[in-house]
C-alpha positions in Angstrom: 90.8 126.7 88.3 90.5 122.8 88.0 93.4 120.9 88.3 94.0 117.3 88.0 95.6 115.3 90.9 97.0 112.2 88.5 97.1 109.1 91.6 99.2 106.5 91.1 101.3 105.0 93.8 100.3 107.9 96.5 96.8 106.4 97.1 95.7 108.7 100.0 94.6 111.7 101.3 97.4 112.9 103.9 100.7 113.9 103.3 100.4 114.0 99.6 101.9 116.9 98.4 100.7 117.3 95.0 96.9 116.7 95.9 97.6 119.2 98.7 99.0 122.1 95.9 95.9 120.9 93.9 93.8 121.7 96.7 95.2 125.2 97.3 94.9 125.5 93.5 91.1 125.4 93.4 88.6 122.6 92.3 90.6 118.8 92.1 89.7 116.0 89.2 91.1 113.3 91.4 92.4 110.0 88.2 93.5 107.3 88.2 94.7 105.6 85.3 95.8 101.9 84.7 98.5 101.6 82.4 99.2 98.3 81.5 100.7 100.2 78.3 103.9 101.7 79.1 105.6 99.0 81.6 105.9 96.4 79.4 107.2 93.4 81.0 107.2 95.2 84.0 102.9 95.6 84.4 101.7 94.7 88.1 101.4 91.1 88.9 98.5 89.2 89.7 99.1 89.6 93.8 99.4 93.4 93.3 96.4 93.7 91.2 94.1 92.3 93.9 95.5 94.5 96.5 95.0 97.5 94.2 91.5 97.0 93.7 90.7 97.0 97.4 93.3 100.0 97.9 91.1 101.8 94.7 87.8 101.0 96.7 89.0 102.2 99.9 90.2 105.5 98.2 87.3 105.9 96.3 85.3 105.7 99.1 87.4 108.8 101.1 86.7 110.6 98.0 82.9 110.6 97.8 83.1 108.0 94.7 84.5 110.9 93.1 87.1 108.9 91.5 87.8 109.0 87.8 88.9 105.5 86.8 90.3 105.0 83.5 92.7 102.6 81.2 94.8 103.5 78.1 98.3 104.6 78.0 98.6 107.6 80.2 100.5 109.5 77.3 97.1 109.6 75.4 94.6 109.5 78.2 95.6 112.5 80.4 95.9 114.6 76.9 92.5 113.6 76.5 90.3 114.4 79.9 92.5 117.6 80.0 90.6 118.5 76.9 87.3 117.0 77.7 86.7 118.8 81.4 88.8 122.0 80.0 91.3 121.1 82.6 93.8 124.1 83.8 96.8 122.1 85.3 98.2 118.7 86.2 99.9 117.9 89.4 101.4 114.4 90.3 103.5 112.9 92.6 106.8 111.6 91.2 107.5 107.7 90.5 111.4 106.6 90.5 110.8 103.3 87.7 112.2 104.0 84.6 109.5 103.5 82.5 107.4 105.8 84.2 110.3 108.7 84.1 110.5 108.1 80.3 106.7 108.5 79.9 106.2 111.3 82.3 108.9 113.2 80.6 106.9 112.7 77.4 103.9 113.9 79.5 104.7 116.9 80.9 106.3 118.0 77.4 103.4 117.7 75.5 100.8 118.6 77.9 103.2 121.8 78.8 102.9 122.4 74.9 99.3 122.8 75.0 99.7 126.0 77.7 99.0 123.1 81.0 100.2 123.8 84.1 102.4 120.9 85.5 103.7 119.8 88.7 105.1 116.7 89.9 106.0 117.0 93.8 108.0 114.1 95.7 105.2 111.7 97.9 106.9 108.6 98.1 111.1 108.9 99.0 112.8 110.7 102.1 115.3 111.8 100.0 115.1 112.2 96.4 118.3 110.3 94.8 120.0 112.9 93.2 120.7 114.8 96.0 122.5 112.5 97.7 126.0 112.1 96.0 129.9 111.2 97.0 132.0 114.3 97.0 133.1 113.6 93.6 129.5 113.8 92.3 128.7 110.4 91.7 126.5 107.7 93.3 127.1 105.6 96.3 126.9 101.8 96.0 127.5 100.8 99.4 124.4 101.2 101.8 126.1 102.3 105.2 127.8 105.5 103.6 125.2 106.3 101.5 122.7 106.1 104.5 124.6 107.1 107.5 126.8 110.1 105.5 124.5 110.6 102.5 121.0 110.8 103.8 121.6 111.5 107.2 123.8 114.7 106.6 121.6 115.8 104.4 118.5 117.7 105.1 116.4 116.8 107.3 113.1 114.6 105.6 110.3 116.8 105.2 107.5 116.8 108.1 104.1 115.2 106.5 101.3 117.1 105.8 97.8 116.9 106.9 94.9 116.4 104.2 94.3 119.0 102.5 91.0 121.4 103.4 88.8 122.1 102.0 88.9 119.3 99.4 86.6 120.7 96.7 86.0 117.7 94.1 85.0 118.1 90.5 81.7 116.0 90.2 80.8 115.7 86.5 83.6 113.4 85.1 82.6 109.9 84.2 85.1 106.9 84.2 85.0 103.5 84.2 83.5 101.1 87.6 86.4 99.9 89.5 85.1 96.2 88.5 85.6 96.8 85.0 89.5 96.6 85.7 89.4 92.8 86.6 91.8 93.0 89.1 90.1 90.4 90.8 90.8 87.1 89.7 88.4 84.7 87.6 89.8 81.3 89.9 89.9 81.7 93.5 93.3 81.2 94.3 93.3 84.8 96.1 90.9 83.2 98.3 94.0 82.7 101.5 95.2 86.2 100.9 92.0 87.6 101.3 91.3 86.0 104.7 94.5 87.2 105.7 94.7 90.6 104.7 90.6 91.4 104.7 90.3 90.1 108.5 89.7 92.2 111.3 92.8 94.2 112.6 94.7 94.5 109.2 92.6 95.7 106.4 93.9 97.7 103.1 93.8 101.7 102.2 95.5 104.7 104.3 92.9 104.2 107.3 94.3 100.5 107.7 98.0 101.5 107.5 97.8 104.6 109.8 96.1 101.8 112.7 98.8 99.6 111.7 101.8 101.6 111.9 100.3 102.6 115.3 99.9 98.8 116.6 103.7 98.5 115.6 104.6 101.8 117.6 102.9 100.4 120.6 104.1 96.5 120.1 106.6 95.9 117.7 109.0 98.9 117.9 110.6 97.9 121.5 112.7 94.8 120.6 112.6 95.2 116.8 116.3 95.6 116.0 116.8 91.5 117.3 113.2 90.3 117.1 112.5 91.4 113.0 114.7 88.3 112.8 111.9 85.8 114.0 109.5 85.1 112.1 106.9 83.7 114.3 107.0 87.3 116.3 105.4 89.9 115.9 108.3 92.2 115.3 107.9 93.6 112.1 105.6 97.2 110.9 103.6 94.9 108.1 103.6 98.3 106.2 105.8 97.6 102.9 101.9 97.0 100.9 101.2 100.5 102.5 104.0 102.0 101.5 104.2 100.7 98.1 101.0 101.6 97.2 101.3 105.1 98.7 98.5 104.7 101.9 101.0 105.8 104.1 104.5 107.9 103.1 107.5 107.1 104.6 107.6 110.8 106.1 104.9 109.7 108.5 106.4 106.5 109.1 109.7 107.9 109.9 108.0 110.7 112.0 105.7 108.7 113.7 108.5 106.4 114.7 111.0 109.1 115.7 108.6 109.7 118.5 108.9 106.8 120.2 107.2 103.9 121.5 105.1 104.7 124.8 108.1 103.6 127.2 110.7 105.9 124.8 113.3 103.2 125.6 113.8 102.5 122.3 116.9 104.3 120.7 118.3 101.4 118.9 115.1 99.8 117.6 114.3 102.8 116.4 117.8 103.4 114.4 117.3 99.6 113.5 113.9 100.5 111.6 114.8 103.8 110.0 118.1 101.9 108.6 115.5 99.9 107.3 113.2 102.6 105.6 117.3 103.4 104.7 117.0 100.3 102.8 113.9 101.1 101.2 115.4 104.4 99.9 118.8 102.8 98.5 116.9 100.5 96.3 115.0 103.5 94.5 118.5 105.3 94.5 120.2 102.3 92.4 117.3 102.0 90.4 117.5 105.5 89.7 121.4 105.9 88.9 121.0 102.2 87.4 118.2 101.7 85.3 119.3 98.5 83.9 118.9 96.9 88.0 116.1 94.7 87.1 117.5 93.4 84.2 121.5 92.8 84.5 124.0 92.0 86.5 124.6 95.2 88.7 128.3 93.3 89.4 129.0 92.5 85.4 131.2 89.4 86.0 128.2 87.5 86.9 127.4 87.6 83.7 129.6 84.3 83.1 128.1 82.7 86.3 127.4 79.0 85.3 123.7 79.2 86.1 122.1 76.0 85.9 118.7 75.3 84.2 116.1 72.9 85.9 112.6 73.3 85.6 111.3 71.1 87.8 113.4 72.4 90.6 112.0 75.5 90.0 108.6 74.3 90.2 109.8 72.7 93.8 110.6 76.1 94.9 108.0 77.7 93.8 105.0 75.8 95.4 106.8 74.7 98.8 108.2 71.3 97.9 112.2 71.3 98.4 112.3 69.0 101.4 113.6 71.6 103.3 110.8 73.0 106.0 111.7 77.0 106.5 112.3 77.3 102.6 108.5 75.4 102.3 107.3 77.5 105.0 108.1 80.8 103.5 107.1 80.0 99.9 104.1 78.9 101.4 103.6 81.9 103.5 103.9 83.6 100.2 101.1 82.4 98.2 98.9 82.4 101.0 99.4 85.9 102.2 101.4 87.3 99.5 104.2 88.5 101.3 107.2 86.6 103.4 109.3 87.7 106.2 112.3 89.2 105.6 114.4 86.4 107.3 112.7 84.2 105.2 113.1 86.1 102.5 116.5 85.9 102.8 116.4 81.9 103.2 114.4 80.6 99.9 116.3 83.6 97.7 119.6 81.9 99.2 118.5 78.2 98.2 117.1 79.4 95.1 120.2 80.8 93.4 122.7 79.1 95.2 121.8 75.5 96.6 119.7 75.5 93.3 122.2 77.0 91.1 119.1 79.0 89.2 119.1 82.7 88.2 117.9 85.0 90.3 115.8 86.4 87.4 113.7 83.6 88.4 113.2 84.4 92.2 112.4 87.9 90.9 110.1 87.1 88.7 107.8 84.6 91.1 108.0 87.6 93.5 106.9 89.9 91.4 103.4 87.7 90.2 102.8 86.8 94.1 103.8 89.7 96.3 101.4 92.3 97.4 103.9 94.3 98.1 106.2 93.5 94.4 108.6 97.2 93.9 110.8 97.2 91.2 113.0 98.9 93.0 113.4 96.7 96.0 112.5 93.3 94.1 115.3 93.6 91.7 118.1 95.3 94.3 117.0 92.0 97.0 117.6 89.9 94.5 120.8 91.0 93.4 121.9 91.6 96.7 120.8 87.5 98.0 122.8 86.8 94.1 126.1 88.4 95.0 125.5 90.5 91.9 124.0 93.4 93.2 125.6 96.8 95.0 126.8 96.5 98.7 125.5 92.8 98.0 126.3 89.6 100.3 129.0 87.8 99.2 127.8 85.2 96.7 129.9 82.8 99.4 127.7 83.4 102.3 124.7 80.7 101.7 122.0 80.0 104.3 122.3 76.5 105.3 118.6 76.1 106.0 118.0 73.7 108.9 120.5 75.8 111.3 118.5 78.8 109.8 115.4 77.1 110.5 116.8 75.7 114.1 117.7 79.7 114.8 115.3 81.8 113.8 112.5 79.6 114.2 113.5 77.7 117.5 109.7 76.8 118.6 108.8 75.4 115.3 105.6 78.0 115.3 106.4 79.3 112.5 107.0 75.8 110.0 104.1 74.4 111.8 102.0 76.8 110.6 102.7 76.5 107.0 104.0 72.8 106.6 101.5 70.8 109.1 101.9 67.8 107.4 105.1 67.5 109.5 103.6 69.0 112.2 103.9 66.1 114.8 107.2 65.9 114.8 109.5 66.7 117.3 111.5 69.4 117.4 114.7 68.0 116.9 113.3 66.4 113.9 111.1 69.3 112.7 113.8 71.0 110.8 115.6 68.1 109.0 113.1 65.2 108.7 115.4 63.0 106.6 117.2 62.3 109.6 114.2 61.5 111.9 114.5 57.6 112.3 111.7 55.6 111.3 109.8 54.9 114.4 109.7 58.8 114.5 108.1 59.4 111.4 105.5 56.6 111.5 104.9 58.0 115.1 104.1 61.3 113.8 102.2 60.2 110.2 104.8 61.2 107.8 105.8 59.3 105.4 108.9 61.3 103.3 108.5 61.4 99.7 104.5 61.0 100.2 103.3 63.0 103.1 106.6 65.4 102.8 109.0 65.5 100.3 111.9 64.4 100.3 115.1 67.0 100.0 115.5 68.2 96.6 119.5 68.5 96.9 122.3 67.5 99.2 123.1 70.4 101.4 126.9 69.8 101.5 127.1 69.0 98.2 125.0 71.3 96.8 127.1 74.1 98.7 130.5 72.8 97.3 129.0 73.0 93.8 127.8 76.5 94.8 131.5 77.6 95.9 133.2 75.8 92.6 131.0 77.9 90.4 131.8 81.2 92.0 135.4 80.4 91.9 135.0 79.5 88.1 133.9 83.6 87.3 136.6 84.6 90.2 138.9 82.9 87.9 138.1 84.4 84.7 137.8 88.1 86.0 140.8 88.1 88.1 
């Protein structure tokens, strides 16, 4: 029997329960297919192309080159090597996005049709969403119930499996060389990202994450529920690239994790992180029971927020220019590395749509070109939850004043110095608010506002008062 094992966001060989069935089944085609058809607007980014095509090598490599590589719409391309290599059954692992649960419906109909045996198993979610409902059948919107008396009461996640063997892969299937994609870029701009991603000690593909996940058992899990907040720490698993792309599952992470660091003194870190993963699995949920998440308002009466429009501010943001050094810092850290701490995160998404006044279609947008790691799922619920118009979101009132953020979370200056060293030299008590450095202060360090650094891009007060008068103004009109 030869059975196709369909990759898309599971790219490994362990714990992946449909190439594991495919394996029991007899001889595996392992495919993958790139689909730039059926997303629409929603096709990978440039950041998450480049770390696909190092994920694809890496996998292709664990598989003996045995890899079939193609492009087309899936709809017409599976239907078409099922035919051409007399293929007996289909197995994949289950994506949540709508588009793909439209056109895998539409798959499995018409391949099902033609007397082929499919399977789609769950490799990438704890807990699929609809099993986890209020006692009246419908779905949470707040995290903490959903998490702690949803998922939690539920069954137990299921223990990962081990790579399946023997592996016995189909040899005489030709597809396309994993150049021919262009994920690469033509202009080297992914030049920064590869130094930091390619160096020695972090790496791409499921060998890479499993070494990773274990540096953060031994390091980073003691001290994570208060130090995930720093950004200059190393507190954080670095795995949400691995776990987007499938080199790891989240069964293994949560496993791995429930045993402990080496010293086992770590009860709350460890309900910190699997909260986290928590997080991770409430997105996918609200993008499940709300389709429209990327696209509108989850919170409807947003939908008369007085958003303003302001290109060039937008432009600020985007390349690290407000002024304001941790907003710089983590945009910076963004196009560099293609991803941004959490914390940080949090920060530029707050000055974006709130000292800015812009949508927060734009902040999910830039996200999605630049981010290794860019999920539909979790870029468009973050979003809306920094926005105030998202499920179980922060109140649009709470905005980040940046310096005290910066002053907080960032109280050595590591972490700004390492993205904005043009202001480098200054002191600390100047590092996070330049504009009020005196002069002698900023000549002593080089910096020269509005040439060497700019200048801030809005008046903090005022810009928070405006802020406040435009979410009264919808408070108004809904009430």
């Amino acid at each position: 029997m030869l059975t196709i094992h369909w990759f898309r966001q599971d790219l490994r060989l362990s714990d992946n329960p449909s190439l594991y069935e495919a394996a029991r089944s007899g001889q595996v085609l392992p495919v993958y297919i790139l689909d730039d058809i059926s997303p629409g607007k929603w096709k990978m980014g440039a950041a998450s192309r480049w770390w696909l095509h190092h994920s694809l090598e890496k996998l292709n490599k664990s598989l003996k080159g045995r890899l079939l590589i193609l492009v087309g719409d899936a709809k017409e391309v599976l239907p078409r090597i099922v035919s051409e290599y007399n293929v007996d059954a289909v197995y994949w692992n289950r994506c949540y996005e709508p588009w793909r649960i439209q056109r895998d419906h539409k798959i499995k109909e018409r391949l099902r049709a033609s007397g082929i045996d499919v399977k789609s198993f769950n490799g990438s979610l704890l807990w699929e969403p609809w099993n986890i409902l209020k006692k009246d059948g419908t779905p949470y919107k707040v995290f903490t119930p959903y998490y702690r008396r949803g998922c939690l009461n539920a069954p137990a996640p299921r223990e990962p499996l081990s790579t399946p063997k023997p592996l016995r892969l189909f040899s005489d299937a030709s597809g396309l060389p994993l150049d021919q994609l262009n994920f690469l870029p033509e202009k080297s701009w992914d030049k920064p990202i590869g130094q930091h991603w390619l160096q020695e000690g972090c790496g791409i593909g499921e060998l890479a994450a499993r070494d990773k996940l274990q540096v953060f058992l031994e390091t980073g899990l003691n001290g994570y529920q208060e130090g995930r907040n720093y950004p200059s720490q190393n507190k954080v698993s670095n795995l949400s690239a691995h776990l987007h792309f499938g080199e790891i599952s989240p069964n293994q992470v949560w496993f791995a994790s429930a045993a402990g660091a080496p010293d086992g003194n770590v009860e709350a870190d460890l309900d910190c992180f699997h909260s986290e993963l928590g997080w991770r699995e409430f997105s996918y949920y609200l993008l499940f029971h709300f389709p429209s998440l990327p696209e509108k308002n989850f919170q409807s009466k947003f939908d008369h927020f007085p958003w303003r429009k302001a290109a060039k501010s937008i432009v600020q943001w985007q390349k690290g220019q407000t002024g304001f050094p941790i907003v710089d810092a983590g945009m910076r850290e963004l196009w560099q590395t293609g991803v941004m701490h959490n914390r940080v995160r949090m920060i530029v998404g707050s000055f974006l749509v709130k000292n800015l006044l812009q949508h927060w279609h734009h902040g999910e947008q830039w996200f999605w070109d630049c981010l290794v790691d860019a999920d539909l799922a979790s870029n468009s619920a973050s979003w809306q939850w920094i926005a105030g118009s998202g499920a179980d979101a922060a109140p649009y009132f709470r905005i980040f004043n940046p310096v005290t953020q910066g002053q907080k979370f960032d109280g050595s200056g590591e972490y700004i110095r390492k993205y904005v060293p043009e202001i480098a030299p200054l002191p600390d008590k100047y590092l996070y608010a330049p504009w009020d450095a005196p002069e002698a202060v900023l000549k002593e360090a080089g910096v020269t506002l509005g040439v060497d650094y700019p200048k801030p891009l809005v008046d903090l007060k005022l810009s928070r008062n405006q802020a406040l008068d435009a979410y009264g103004s919808i408070r108004s009109s809904t009430e």
